[in-house]
Biopython code that builds the backbone (N, CA, C, O; Angstrom):
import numpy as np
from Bio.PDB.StructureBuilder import StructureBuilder

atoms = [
    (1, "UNK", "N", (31.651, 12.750, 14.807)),
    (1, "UNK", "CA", (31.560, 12.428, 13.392)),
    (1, "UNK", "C", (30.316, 13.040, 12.764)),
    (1, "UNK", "O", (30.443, 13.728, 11.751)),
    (2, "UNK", "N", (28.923, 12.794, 13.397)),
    (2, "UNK", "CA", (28.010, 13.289, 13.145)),
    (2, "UNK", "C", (28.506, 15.059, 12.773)),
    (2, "UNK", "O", (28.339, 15.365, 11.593)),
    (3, "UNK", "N", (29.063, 16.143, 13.670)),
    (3, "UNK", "CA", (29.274, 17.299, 13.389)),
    (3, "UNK", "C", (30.099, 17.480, 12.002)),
    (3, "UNK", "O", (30.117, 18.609, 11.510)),
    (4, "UNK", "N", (30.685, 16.574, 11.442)),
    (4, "UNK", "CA", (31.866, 16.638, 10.554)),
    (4, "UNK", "C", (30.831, 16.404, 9.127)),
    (4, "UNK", "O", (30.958, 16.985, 8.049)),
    (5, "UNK", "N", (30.091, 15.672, 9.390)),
    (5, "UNK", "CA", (28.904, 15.411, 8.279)),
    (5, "UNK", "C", (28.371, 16.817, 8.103)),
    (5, "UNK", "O", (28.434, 17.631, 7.181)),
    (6, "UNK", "N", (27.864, 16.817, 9.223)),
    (6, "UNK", "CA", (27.127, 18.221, 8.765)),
    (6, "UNK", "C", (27.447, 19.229, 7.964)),
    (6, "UNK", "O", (26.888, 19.544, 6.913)),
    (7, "UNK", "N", (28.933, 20.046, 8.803)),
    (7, "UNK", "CA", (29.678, 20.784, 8.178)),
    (7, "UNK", "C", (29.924, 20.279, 7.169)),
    (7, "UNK", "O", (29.791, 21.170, 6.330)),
    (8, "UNK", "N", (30.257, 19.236, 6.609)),
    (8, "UNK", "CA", (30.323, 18.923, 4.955)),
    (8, "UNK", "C", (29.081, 18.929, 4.133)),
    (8, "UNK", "O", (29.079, 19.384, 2.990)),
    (9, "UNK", "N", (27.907, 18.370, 4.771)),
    (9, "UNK", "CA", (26.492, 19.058, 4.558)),
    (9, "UNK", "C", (26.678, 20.552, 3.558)),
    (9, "UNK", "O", (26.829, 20.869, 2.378)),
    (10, "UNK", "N", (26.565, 21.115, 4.778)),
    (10, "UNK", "CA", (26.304, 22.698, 4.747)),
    (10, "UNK", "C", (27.302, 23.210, 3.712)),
    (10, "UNK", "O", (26.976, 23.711, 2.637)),
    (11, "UNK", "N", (28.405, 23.054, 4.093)),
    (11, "UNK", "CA", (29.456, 23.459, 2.738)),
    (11, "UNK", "C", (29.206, 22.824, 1.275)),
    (11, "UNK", "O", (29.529, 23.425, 0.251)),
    (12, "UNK", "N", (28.631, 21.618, 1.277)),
    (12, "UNK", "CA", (27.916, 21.535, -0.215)),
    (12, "UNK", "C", (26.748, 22.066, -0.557)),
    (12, "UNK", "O", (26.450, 21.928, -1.743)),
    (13, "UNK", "N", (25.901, 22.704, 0.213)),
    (13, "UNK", "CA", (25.022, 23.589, 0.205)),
    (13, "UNK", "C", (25.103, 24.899, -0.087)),
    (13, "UNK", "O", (24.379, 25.540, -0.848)),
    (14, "UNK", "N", (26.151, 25.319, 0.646)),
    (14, "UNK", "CA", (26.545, 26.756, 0.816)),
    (14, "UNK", "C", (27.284, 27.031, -0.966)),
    (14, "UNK", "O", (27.277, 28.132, -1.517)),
    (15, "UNK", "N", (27.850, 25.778, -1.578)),
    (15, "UNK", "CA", (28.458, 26.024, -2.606)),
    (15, "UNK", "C", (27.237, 25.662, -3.734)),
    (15, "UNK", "O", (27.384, 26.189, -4.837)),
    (16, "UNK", "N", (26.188, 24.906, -3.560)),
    (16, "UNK", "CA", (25.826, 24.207, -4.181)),
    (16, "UNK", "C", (24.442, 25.142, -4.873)),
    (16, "UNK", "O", (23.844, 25.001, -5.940)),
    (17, "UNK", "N", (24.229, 26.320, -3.522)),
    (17, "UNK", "CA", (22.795, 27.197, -4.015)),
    (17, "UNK", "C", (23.045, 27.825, -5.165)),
    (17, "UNK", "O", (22.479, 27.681, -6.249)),
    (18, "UNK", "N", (24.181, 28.736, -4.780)),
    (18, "UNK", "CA", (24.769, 29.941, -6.412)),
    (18, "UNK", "C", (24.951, 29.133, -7.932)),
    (18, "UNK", "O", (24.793, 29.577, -9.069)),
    (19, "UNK", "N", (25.364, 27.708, -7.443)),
    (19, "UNK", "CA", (25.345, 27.314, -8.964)),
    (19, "UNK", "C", (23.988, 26.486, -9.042)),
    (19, "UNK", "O", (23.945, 25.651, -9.946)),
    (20, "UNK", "N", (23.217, 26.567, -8.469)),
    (20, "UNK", "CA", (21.712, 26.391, -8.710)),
    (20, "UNK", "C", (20.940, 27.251, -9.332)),
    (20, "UNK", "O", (20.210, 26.959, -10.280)),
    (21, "UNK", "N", (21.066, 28.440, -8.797)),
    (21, "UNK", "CA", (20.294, 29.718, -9.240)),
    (21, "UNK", "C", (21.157, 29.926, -10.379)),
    (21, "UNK", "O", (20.755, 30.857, -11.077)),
    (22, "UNK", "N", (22.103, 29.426, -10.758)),
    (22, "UNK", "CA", (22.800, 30.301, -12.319)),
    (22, "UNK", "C", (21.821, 28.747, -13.292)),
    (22, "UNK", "O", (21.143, 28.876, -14.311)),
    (23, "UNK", "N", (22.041, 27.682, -12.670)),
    (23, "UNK", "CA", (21.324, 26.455, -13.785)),
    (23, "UNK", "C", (19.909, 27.091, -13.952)),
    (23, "UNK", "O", (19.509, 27.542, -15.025)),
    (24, "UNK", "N", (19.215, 27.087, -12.842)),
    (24, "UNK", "CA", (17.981, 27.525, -13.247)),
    (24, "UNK", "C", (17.324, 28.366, -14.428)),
    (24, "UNK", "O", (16.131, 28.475, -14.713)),
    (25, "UNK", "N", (18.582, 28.997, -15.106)),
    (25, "UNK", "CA", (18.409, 30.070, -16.224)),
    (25, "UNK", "C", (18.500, 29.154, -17.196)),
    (25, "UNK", "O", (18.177, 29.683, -18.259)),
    (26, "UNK", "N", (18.774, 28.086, -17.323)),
    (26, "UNK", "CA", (19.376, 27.062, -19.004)),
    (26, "UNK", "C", (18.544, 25.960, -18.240)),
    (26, "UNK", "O", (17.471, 25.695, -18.783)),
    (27, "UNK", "N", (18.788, 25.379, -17.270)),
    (27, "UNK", "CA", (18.212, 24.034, -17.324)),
    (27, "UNK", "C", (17.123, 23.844, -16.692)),
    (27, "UNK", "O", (16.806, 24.582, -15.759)),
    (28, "UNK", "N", (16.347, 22.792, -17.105)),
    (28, "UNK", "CA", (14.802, 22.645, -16.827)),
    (28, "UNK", "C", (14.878, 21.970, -15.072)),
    (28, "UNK", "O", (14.277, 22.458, -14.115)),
    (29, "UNK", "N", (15.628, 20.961, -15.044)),
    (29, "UNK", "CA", (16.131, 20.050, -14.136)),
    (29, "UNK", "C", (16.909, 20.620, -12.808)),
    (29, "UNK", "O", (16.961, 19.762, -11.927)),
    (30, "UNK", "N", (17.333, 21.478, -12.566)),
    (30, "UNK", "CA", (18.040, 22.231, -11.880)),
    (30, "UNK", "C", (18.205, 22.148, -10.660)),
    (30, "UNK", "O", (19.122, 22.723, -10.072)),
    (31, "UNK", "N", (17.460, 21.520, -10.181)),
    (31, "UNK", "CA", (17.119, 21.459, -8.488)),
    (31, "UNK", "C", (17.954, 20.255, -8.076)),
    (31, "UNK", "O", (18.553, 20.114, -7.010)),
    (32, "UNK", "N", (17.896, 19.452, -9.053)),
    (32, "UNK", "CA", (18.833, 18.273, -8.999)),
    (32, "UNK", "C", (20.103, 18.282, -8.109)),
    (32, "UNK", "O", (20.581, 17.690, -7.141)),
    (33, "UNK", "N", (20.464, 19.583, -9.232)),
    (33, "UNK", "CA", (22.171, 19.442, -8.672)),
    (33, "UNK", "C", (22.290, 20.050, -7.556)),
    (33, "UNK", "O", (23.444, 20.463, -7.449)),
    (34, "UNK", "N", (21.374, 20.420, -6.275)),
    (34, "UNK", "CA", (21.990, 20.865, -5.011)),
    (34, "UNK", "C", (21.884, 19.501, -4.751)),
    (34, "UNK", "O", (22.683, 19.445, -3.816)),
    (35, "UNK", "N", (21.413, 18.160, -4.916)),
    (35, "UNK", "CA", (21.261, 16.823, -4.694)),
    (35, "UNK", "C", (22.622, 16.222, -5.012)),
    (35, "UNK", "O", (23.094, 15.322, -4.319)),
    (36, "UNK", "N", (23.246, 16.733, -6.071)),
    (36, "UNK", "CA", (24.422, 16.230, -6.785)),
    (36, "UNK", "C", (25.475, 17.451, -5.718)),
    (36, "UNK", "O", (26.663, 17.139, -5.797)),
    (37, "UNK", "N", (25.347, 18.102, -5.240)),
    (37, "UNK", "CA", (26.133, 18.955, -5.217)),
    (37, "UNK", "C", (26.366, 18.433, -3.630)),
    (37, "UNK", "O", (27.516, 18.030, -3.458)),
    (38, "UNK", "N", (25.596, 18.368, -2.562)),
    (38, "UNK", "CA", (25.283, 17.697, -1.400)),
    (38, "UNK", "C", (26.113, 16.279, -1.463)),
    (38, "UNK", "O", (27.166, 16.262, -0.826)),
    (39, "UNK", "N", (25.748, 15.122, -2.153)),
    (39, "UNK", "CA", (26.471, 14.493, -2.614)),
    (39, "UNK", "C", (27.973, 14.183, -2.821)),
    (39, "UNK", "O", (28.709, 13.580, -2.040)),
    (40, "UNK", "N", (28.269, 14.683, -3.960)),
    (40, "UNK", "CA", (29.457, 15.222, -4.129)),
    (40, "UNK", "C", (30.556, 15.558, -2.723)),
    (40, "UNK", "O", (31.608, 15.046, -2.340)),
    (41, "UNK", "N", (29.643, 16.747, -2.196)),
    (41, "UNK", "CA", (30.785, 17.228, -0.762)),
    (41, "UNK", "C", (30.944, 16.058, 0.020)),
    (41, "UNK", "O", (32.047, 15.591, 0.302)),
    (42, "UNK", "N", (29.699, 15.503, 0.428)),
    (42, "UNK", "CA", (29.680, 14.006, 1.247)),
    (42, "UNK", "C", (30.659, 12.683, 0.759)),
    (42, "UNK", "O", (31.339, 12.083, 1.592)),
    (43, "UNK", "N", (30.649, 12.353, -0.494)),
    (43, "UNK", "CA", (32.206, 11.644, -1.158)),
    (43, "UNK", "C", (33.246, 12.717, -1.081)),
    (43, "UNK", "O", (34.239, 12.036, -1.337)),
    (44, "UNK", "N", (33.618, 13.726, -0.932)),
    (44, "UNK", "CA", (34.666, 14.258, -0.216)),
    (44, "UNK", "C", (35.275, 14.394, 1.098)),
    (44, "UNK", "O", (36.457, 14.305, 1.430)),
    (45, "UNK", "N", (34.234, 14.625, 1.773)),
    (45, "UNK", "CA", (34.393, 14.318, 3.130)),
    (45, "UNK", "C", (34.615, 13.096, 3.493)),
    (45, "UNK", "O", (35.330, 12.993, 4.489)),
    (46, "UNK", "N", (34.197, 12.006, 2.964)),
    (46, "UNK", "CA", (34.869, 10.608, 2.794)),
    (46, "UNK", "C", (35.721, 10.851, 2.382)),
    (46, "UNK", "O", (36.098, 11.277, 3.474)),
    (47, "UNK", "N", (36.668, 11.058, 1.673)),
    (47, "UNK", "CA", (37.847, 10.862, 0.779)),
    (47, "UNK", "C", (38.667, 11.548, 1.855)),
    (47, "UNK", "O", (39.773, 11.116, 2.181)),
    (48, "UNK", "N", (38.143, 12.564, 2.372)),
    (48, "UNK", "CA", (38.996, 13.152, 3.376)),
    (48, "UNK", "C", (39.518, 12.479, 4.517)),
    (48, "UNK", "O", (40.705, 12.577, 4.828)),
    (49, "UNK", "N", (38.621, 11.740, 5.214)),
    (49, "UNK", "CA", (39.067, 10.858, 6.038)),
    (49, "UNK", "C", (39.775, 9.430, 5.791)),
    (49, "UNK", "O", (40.530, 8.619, 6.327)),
    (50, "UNK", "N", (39.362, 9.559, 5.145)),
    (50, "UNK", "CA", (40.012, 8.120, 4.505)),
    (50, "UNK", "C", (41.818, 8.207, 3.657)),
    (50, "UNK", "O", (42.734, 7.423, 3.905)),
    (51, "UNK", "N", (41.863, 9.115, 2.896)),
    (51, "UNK", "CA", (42.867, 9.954, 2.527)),
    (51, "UNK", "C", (44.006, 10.812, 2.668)),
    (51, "UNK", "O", (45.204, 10.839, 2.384)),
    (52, "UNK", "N", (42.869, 11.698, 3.386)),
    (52, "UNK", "CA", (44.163, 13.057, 3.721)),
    (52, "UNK", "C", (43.300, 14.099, 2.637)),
    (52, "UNK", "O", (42.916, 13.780, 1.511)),
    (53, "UNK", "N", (43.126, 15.333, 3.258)),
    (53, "UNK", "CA", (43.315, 16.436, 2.687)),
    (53, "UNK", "C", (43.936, 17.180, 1.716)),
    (53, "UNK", "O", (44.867, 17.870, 2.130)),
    (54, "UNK", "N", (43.646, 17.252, 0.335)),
    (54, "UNK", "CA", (44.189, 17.485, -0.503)),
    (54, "UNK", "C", (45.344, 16.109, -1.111)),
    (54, "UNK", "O", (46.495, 16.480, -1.338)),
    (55, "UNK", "N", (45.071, 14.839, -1.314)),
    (55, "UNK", "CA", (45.438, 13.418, -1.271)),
    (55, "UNK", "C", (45.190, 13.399, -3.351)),
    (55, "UNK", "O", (46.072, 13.024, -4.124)),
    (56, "UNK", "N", (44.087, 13.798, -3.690)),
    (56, "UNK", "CA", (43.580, 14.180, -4.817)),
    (56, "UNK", "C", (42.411, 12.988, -5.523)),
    (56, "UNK", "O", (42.141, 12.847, -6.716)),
    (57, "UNK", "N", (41.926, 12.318, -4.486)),
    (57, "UNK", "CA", (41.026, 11.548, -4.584)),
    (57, "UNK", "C", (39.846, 12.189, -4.689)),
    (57, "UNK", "O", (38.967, 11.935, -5.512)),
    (58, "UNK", "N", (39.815, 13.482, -3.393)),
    (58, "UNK", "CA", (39.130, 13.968, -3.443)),
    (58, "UNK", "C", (38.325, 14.921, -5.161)),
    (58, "UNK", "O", (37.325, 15.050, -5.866)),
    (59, "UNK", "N", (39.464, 15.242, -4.990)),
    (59, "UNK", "CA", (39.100, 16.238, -6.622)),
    (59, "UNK", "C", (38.834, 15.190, -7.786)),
    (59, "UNK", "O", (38.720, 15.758, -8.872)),
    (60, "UNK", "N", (38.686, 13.608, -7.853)),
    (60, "UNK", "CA", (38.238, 13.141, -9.013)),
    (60, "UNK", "C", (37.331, 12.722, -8.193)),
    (60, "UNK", "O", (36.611, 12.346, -9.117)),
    (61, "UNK", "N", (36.520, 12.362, -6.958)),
    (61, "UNK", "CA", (35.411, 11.962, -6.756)),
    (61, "UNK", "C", (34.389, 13.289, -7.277)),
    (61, "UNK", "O", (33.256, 13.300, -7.758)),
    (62, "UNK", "N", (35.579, 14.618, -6.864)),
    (62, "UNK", "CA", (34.377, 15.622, -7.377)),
    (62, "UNK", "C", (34.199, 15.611, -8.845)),
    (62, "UNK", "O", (33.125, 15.892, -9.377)),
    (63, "UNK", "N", (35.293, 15.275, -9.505)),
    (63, "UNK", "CA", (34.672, 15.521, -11.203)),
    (63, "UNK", "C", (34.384, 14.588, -11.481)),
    (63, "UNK", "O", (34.670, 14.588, -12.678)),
    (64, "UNK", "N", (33.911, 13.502, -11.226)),
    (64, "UNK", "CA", (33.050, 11.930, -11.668)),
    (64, "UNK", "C", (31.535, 12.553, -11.263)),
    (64, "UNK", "O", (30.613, 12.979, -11.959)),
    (65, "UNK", "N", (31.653, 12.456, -10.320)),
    (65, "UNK", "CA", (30.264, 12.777, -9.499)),
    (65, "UNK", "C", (29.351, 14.191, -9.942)),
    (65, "UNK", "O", (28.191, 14.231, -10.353)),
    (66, "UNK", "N", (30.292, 15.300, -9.707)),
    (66, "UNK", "CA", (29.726, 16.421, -10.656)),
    (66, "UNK", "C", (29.241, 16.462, -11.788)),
    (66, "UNK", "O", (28.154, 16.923, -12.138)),
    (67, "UNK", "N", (30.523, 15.687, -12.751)),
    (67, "UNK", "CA", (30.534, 16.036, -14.105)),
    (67, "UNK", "C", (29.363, 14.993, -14.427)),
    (67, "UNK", "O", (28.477, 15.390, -15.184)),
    (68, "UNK", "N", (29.265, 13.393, -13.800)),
    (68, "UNK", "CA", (28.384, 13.005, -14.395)),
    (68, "UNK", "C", (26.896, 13.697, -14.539)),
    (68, "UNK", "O", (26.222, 13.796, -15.564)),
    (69, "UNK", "N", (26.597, 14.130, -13.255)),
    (69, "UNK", "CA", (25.607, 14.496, -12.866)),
    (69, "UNK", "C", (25.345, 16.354, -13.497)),
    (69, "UNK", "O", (24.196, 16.782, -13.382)),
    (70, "UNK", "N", (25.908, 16.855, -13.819)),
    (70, "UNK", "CA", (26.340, 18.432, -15.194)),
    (70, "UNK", "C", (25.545, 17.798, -15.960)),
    (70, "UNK", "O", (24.359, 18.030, -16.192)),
    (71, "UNK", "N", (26.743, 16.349, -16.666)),
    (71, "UNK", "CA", (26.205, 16.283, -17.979)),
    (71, "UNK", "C", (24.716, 15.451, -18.115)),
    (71, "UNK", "O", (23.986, 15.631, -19.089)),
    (72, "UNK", "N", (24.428, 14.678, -17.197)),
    (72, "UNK", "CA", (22.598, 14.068, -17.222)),
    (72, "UNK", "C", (21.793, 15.381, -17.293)),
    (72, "UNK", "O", (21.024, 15.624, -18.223)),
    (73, "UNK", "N", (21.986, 16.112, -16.384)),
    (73, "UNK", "CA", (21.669, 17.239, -16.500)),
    (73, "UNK", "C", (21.416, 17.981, -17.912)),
    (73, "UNK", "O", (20.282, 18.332, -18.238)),
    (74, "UNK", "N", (22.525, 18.191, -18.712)),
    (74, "UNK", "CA", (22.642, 18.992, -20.180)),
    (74, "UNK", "C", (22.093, 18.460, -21.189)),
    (74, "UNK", "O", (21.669, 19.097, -22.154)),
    (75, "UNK", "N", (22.037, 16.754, -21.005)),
    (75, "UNK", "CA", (21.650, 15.813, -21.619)),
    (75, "UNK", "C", (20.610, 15.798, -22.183)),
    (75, "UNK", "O", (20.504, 15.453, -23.360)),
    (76, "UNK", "N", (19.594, 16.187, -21.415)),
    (76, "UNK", "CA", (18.417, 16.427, -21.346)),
    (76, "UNK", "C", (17.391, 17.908, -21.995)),
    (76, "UNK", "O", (16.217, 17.725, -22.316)),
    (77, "UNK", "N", (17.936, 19.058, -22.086)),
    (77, "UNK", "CA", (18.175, 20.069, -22.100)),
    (77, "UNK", "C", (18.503, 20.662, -23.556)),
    (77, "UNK", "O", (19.724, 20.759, -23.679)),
    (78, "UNK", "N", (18.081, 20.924, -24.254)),
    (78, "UNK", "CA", (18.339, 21.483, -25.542)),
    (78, "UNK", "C", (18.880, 22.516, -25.385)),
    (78, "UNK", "O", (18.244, 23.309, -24.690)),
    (79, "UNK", "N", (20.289, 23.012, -25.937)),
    (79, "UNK", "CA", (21.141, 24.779, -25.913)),
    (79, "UNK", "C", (20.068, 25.295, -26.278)),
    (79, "UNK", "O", (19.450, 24.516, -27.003)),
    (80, "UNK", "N", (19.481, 26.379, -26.093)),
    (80, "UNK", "CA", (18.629, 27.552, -26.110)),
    (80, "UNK", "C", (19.584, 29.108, -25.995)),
    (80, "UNK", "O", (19.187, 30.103, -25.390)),
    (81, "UNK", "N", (20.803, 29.004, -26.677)),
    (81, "UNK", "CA", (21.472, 30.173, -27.040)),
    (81, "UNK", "C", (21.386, 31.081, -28.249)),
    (81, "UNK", "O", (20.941, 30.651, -29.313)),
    (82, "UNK", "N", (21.635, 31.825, -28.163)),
    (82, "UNK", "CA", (20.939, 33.197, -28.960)),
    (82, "UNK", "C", (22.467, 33.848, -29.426)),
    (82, "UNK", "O", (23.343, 34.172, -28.625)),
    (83, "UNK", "N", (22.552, 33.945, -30.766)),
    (83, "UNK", "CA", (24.068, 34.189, -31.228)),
    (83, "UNK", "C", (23.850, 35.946, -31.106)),
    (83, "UNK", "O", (22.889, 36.706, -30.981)),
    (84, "UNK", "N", (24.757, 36.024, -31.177)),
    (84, "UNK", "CA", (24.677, 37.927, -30.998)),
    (84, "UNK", "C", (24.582, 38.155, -32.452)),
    (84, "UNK", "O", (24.926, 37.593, -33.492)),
    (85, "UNK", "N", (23.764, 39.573, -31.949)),
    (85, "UNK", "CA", (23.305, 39.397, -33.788)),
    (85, "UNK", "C", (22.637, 39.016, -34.431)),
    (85, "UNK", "O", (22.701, 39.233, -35.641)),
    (86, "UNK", "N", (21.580, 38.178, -33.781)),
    (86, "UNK", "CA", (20.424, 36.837, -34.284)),
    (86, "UNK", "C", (19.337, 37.969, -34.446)),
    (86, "UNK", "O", (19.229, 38.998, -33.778)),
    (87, "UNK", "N", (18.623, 37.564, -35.409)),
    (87, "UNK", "CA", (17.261, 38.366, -35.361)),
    (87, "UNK", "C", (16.275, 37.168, -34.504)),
    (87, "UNK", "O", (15.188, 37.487, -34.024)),
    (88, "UNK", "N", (16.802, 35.849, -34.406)),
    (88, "UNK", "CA", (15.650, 34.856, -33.802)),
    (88, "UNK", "C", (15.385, 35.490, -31.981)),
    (88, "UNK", "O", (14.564, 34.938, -31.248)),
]
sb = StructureBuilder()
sb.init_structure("model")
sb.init_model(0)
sb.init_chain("A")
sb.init_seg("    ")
for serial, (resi, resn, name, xyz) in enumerate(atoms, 1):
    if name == "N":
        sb.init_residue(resn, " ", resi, " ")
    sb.init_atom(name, np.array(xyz, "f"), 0.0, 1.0, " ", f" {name:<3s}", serial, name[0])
structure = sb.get_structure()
């Protein structure tokens, strides 16, 4: 069981760096979400066992858990977008 953690570990890691390094460009907070993202895989990997694979528990533990944790994230964060065309 311990090995099954892990590998779910690592696979929320492995998914969790690239959309770290893209937050880091907009959000101040950013580091967070490999925390949320770690997370996240770990209530999947629960859901998995408990469930079944592809059961679809899994995929709303991920968008509760994600999305809450996106939007605390954005929450916080003022858009800092630049319209094309802006002289600002």
């Amino acid at each position: 069981m311990a090995a099954y953690g892990s590998a779910v570990v690592l696979l929320g890691l492995s998914l969790g760096m690239p959309q770290w390094r893209i937050l880091c460009r907009h959000v101040q907070r950013a580091s967070l979400w490999i925390l949320f993202s770690v997370i996240v895989w770990g209530l999947i990997g629960v859901a998995w066992i408990t469930f079944g694979a592809g059961s679809g528990e899994d995929a709303i533990a991920y968008g509760i858990v994600a999305g809450l944790g996106l939007g605390w994230l954005m929450h916080f964060q003022p858009f800092n977008v630049k319209a094309e065309g802006s002289n600002q």
